[in-house]
TORNUDO-263674 format. One record per atom (N, C-alpha, C): atom name; z, y, x. Coordinates in pm, whole numbers, plus 50000, padded with zeros to 5 digits. Each point is the difference from the previous one (the first is absolute). Layout:
R   site      pz      py      px
R     CA       Z       Y       X
...
END
This chain:
R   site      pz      py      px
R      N   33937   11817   51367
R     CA   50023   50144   50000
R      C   50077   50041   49874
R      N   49956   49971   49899
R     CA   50064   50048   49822
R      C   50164   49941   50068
R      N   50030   49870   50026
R     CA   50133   49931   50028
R      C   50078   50074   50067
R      N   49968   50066   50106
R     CA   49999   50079   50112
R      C   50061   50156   49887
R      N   49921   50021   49956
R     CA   49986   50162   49965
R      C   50085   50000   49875
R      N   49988   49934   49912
R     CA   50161   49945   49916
R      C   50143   50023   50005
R      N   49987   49874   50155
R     CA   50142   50007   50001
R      C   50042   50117   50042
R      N   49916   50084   50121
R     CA   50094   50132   50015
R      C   50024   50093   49889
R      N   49869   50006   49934
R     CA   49975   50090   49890
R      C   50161   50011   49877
R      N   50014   49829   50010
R     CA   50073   49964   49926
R      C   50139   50042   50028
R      N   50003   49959   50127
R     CA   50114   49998   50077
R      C   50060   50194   49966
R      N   49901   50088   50061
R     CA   50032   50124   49971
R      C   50067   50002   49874
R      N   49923   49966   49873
R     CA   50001   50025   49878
R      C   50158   49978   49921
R      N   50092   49868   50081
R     CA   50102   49953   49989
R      C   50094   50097   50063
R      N   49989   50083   50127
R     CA   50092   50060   50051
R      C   49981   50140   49946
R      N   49898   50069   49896
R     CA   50006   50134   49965
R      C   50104   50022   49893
R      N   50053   49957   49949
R     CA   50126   49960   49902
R      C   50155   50096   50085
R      N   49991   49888   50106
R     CA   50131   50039   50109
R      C   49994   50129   50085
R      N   49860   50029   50071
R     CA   49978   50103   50088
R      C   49936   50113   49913
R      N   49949   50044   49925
R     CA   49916   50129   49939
R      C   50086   50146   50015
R      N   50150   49948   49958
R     CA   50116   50128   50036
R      C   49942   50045   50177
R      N   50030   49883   50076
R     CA   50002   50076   50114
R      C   49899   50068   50026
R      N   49861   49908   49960
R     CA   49862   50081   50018
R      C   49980   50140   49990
R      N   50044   50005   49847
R     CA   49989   50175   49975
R      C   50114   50089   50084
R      N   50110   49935   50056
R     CA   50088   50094   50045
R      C   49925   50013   50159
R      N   49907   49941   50027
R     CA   49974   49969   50161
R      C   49864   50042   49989
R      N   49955   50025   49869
R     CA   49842   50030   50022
R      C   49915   50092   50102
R      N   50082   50110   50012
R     CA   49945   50036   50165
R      C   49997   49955   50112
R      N   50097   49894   50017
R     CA   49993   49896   50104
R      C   49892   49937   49950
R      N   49954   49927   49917
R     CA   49922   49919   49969
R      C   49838   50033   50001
R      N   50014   50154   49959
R     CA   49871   50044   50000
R      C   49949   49979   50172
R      N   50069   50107   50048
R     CA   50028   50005   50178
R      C   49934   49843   50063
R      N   50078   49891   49990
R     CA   49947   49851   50001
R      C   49886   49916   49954
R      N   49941   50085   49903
R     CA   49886   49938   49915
R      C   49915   49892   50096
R      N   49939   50071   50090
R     CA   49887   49932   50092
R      C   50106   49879   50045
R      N   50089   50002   50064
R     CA   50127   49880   50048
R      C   49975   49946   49934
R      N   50059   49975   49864
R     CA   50058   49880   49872
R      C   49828   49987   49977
R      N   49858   50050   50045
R     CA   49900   49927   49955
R      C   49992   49882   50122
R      N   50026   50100   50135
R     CA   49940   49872   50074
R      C   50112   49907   50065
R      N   50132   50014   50007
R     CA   50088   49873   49941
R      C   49943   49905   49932
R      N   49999   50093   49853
R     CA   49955   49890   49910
R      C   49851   49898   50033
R      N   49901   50056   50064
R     CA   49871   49966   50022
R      C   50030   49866   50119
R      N   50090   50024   50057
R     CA   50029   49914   50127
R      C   50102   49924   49933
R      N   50075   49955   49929
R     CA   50065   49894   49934
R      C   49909   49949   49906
R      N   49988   50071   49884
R     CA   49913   49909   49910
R      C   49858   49942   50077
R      N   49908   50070   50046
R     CA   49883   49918   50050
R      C   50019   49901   50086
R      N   50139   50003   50128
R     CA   50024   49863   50021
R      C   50044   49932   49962
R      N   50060   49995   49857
R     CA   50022   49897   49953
R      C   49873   49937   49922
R      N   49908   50077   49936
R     CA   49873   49983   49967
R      C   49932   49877   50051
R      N   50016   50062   50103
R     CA   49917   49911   50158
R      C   50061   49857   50020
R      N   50143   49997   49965
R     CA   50007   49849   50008
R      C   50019   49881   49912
R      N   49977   50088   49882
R     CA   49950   49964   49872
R      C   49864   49912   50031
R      N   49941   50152   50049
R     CA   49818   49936   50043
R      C   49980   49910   50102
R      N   50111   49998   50103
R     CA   49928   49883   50055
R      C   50077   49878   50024
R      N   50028   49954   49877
R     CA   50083   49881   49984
R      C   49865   49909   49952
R      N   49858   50118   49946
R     CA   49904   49912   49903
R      C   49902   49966   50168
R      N   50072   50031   50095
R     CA   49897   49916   50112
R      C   50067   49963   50116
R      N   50099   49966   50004
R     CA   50092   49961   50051
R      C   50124   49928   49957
R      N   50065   49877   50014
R     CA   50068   49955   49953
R      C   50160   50106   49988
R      N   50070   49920   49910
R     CA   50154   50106   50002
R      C   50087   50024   50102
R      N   50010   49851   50080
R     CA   50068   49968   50100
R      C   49964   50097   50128
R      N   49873   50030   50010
R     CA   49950   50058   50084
R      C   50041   50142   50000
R      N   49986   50048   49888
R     CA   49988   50138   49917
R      C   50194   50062   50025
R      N   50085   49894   49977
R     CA   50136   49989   49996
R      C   50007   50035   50179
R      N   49935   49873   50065
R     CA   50048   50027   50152
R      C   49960   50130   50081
R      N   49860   50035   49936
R     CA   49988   50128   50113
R      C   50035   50106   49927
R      N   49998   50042   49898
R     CA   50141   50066   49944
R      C   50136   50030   50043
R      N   50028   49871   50095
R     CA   50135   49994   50062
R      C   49991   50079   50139
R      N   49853   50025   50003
R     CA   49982   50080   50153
R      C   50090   50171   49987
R      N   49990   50016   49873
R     CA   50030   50145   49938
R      C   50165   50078   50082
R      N   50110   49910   50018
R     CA   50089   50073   50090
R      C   49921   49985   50114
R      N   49971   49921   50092
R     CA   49910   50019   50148
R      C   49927   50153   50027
R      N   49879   50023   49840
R     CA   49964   50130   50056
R      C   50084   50119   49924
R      N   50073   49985   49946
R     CA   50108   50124   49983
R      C   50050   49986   50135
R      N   50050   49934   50048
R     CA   50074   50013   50127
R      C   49924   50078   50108
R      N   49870   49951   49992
R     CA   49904   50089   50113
R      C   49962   50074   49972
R      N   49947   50035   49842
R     CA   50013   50137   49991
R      C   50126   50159   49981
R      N   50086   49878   49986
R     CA   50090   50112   49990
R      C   50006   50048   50166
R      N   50015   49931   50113
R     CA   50027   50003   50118
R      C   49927   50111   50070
R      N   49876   49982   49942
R     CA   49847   50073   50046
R      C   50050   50140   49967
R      N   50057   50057   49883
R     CA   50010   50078   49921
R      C   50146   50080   50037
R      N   50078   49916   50116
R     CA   50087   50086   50007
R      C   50099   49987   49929
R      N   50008   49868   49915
R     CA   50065   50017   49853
R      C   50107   49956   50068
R      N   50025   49803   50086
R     CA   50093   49984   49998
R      C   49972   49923   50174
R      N   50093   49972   50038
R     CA   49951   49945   50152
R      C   50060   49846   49976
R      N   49916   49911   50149
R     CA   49993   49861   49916
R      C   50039   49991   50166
R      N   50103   49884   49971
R     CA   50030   49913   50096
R      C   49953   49867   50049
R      N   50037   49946   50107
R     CA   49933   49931   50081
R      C   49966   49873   49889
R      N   50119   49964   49921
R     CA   49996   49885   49933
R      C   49898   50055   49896
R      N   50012   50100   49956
R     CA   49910   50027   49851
R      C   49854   49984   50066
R      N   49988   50052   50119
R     CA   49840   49993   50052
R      C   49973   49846   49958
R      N   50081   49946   50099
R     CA   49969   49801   49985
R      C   49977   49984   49863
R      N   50083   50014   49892
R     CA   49980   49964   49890
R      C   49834   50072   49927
R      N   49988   50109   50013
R     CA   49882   50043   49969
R      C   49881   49900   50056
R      N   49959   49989   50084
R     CA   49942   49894   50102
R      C   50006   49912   49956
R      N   50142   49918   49972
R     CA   49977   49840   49931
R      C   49930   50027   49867
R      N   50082   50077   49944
R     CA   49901   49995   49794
R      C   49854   50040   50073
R      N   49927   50085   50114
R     CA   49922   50043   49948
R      C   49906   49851   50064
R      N   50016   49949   50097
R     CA   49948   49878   50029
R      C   49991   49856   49873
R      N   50110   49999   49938
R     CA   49997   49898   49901
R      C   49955   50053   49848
R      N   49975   50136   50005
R     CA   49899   50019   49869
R      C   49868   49965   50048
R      N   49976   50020   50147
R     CA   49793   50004   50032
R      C   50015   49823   49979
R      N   50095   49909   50073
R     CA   49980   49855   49976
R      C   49958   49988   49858
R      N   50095   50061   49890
R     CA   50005   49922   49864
R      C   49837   50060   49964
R      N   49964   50141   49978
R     CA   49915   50039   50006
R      C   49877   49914   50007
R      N   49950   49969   50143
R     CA   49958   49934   50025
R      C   49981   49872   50025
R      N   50071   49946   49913
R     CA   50024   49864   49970
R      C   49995   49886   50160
R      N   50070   50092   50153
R     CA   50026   49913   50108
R      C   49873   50015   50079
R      N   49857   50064   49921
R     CA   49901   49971   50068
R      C   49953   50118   50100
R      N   49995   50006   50118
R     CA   49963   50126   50076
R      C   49865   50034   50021
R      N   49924   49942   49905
R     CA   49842   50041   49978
R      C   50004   50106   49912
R      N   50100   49982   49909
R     CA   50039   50118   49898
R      C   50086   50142   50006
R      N   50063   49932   50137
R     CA   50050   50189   50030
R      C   49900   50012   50114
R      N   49927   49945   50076
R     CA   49909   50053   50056
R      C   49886   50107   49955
R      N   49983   49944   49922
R     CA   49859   50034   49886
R      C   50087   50108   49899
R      N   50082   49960   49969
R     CA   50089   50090   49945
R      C   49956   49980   49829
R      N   49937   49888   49993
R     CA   50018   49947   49791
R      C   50078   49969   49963
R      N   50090   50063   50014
R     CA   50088   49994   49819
R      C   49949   49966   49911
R      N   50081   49964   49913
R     CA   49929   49973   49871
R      C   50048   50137   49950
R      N   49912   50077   49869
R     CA   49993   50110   49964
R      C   50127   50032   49958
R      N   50074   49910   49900
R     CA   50124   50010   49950
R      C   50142   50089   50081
R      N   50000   49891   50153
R     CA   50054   50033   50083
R      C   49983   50149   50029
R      N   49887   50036   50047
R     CA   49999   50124   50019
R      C   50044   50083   49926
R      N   49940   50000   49841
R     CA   50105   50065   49882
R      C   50130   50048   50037
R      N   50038   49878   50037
R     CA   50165   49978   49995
R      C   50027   50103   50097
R      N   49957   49972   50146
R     CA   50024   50097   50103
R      C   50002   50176   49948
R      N   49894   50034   49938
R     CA   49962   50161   49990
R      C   50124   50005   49898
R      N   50016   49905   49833
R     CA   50085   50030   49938
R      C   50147   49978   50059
R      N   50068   49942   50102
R     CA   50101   49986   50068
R      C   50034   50101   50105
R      N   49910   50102   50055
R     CA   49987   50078   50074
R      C   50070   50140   49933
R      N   49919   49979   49838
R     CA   50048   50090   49912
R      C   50088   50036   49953
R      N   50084   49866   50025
R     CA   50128   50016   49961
R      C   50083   50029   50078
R      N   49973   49980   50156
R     CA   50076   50028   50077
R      C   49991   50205   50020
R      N   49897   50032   49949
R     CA   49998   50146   50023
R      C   50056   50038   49890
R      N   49992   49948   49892
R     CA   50106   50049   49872
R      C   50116   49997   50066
R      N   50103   49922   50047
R     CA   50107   49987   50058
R      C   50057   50058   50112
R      N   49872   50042   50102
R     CA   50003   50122   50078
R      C   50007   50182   49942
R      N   49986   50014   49940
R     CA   50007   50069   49924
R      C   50059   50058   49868
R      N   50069   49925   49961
R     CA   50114   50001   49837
R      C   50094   50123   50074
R      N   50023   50040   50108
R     CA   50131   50051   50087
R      C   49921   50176   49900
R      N   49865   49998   49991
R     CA   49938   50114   49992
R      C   50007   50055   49849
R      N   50051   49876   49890
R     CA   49985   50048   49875
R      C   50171   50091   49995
R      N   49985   50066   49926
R     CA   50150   50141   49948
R      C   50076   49885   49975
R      N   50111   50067   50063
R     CA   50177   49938   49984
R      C   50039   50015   49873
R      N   49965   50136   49992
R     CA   50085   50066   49886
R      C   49936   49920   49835
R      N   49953   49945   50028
R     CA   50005   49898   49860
R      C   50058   49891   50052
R      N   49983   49904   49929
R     CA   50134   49868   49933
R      C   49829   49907   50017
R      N   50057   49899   50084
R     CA   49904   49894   50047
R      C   49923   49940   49858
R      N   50036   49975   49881
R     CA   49936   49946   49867
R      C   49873   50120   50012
R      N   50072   50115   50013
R     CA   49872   50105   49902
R      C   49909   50015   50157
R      N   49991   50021   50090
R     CA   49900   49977   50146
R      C   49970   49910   49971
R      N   50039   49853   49933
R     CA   49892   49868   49957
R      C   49920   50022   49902
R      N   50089   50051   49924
R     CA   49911   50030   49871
R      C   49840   50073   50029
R      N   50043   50130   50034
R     CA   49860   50096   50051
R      C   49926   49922   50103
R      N   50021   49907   50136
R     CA   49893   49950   50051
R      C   49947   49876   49936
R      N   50061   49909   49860
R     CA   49951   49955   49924
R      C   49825   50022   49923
R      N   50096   50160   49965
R     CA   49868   50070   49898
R      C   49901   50075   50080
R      N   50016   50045   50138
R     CA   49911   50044   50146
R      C   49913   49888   50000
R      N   50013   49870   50031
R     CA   49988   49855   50042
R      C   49859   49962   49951
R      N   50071   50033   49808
R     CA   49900   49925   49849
R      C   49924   50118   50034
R      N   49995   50097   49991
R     CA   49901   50147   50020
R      C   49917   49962   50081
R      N   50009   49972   50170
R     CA   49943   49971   50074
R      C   49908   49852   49940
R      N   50101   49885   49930
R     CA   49897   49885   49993
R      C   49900   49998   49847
R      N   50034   50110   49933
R     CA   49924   50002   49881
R      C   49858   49967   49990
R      N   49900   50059   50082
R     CA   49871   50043   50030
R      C   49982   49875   50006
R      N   50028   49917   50086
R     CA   49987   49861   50043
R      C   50043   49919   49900
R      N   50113   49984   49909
R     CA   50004   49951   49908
R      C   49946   50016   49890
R      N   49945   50084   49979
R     CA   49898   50031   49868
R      C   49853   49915   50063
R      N   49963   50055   50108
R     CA   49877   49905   50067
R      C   50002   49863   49986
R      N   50152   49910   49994
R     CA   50007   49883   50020
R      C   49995   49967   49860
R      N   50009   50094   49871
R     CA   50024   49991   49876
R      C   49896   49947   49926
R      N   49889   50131   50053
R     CA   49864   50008   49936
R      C   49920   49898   50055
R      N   49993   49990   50157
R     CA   49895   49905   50054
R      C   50022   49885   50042
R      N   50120   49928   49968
R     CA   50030   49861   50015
R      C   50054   49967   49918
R      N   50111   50040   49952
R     CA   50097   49981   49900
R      C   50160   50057   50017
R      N   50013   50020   49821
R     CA   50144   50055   49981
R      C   50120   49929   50019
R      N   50112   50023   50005
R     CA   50114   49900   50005
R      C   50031   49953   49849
R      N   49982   49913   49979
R     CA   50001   49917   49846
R      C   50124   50018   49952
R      N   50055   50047   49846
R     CA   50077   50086   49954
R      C   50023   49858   49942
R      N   50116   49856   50110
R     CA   50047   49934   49883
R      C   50114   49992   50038
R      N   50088   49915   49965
R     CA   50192   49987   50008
R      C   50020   49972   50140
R      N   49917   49930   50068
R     CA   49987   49998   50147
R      C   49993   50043   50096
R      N   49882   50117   50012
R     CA   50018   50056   50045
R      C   50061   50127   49989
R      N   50057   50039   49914
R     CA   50088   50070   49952
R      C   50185   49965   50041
R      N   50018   49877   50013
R     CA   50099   49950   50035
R      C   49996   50032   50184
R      N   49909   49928   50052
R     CA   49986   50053   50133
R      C   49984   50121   50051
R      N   49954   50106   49906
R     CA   50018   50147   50053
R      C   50096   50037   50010
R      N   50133   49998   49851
R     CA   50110   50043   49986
R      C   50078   49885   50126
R      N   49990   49903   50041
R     CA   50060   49976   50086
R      C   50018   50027   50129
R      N   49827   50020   50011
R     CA   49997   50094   50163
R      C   50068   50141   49999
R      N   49964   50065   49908
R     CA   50073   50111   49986
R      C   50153   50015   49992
R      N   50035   49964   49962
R     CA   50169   50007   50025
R      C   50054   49920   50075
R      N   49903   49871   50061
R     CA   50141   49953   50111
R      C   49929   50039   50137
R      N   49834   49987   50026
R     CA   49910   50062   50103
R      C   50030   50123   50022
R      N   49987   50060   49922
R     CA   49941   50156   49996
R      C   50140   50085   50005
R      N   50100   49993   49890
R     CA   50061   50067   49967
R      C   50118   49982   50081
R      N   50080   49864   50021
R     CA   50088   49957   50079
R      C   49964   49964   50127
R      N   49911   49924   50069
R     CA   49991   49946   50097
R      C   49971   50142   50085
R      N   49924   50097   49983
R     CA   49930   50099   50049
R      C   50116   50049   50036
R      N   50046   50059   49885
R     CA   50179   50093   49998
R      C   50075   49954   50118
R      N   50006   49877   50012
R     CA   50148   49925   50125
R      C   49907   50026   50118
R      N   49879   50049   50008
R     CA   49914   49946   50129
R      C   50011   50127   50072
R      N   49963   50126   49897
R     CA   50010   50138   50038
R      C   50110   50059   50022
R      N   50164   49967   49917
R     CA   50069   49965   50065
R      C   50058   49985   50097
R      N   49986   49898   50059
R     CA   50005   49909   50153
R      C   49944   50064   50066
R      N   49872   50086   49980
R     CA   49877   50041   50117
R      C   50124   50141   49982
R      N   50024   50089   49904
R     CA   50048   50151   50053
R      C   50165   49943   50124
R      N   50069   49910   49927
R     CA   50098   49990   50059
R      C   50068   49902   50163
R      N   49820   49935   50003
R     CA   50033   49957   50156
R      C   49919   49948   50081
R      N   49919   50092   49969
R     CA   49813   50040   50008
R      C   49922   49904   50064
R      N   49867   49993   49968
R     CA   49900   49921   49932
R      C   50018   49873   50092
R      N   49974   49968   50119
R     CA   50018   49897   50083
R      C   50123   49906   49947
R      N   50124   50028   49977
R     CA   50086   49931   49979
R      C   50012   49973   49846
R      N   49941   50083   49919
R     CA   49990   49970   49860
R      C   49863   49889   49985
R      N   49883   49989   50064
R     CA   49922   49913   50014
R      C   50094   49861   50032
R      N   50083   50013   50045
R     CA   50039   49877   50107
R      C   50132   49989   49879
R      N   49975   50034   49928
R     CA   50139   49973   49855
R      C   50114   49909   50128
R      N   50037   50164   50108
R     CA   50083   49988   50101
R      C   50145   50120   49867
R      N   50131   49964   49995
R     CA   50102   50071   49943
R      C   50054   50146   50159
R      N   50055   50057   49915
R     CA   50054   50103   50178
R      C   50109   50022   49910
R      N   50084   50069   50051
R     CA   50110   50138   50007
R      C   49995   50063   49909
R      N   49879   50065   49938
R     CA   49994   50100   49943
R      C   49956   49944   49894
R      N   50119   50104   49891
R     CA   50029   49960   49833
R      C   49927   50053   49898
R      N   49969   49835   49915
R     CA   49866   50022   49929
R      C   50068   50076   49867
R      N   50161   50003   50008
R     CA   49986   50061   49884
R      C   50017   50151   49961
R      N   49972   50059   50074
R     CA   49945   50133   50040
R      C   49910   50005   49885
R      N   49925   49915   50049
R     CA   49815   50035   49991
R      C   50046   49973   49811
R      N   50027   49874   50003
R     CA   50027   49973   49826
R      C   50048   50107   49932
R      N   50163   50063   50062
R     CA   50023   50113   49923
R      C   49944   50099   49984
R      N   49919   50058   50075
R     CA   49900   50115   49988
R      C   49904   49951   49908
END
């Protein structure tokens, strides 16, 4: 959780430098958005939280593959939602990932999707992968009228707000994140190439050729450098 609550924390902390002009010029937009940029933020950072957490009961490989389920249910939920309509082939493909995540899942055995034990991890993965797919359903909803850095920035600091409570809990009653060159090196790294960049190209991709095909790091027609120059 502290690892988790860091890097966004951090991540924000790096982009208030570049975005603060626009903030104050947009602050009625921003005020207007408040509840948005919390629960954005609450639905990115806690799933990433989540697969933090269940890497400690579940192997990585595992954690990596049903993770990969994440365009499948953007696709169905966007569909459900009206967002985007899915063709005959995209159905098939949904169907194949969603059949060869329950195999890996379940390690081949059909006593286990019968019964339906997962191992706990897995499940993690599912609710936090779910999460992300509704973050991505939804980015269409945060204001235009700011510049994609400073909308990262604020669901950054929405995100840490939302995971504070929980990270102070994880502070006091288990333990703090140990203040040495290490992990200090790994925060500042999640934060600017996780958090700060990777996020940026993702949200991105999701305003300019929406969420299904930005899941599917599918390219279209439509020019990303729009989005950059704004």
């Amino acid at each position: 959780v502290g690892l988790s609550f860091w890097r966004w924390f951090g991540g924000a902390l790096i982009l208030v430098p570049f975005v603060w002009k626009d903030v104050l010029r947009n602050w009625p937009t921003v005020r207007a958005n408040a509840k948005m940029f919390l629960i954005m933020g609450g639905l990115i950072v806690m799933s990433g939280m989540g697969l933090m957490l269940a890497v400690n009961y579940t192997p990585a490989i595992n954690a990596t593959l049903v993770n990969a389920s994440q365009p499948a249910i953007t696709a169905i939920a966007a569909a459900a939602l009206g967002r985007e309509r899915l063709g005959f082939r995209q159905w098939l493909g949904v169907l194949a990932a969603t059949i060869g995540i329950m195999v890996m899942a379940s390690q081949g055995d059909w006593e286990v999707i019968a019964t339906f034990s997962f191992n706990a991890g897995d499940i993690i993965i599912f609710i936090a992968t779910f999460g992300f797919s509704l973050y991505a359903l939804n980015l269409h909803r945060l204001p235009h009228e700011m510049g994609l850095f400073t909308s990262l920035c604020l669901v950054g600091m929405g995100g840490s707000l939302v995971m504070l409570p929980v990270y102070l809990y994880e502070s006091y009653f288990i333990r703090p994140v140990p203040l040495t060159l290490q992990s200090l090196s790994a925060i500042l790294t999640l934060a600017i190439f996780m958090t700060v960049l990777s996020i940026f190209t993702w949200n991105a991709g999701n305003r300019a050729v929406g969420p299904s095909r930005a899941e599917l790091l599918e390219r279209s027609e439509h020019p990303l450098l729009e989005l950059f120059a704004r």
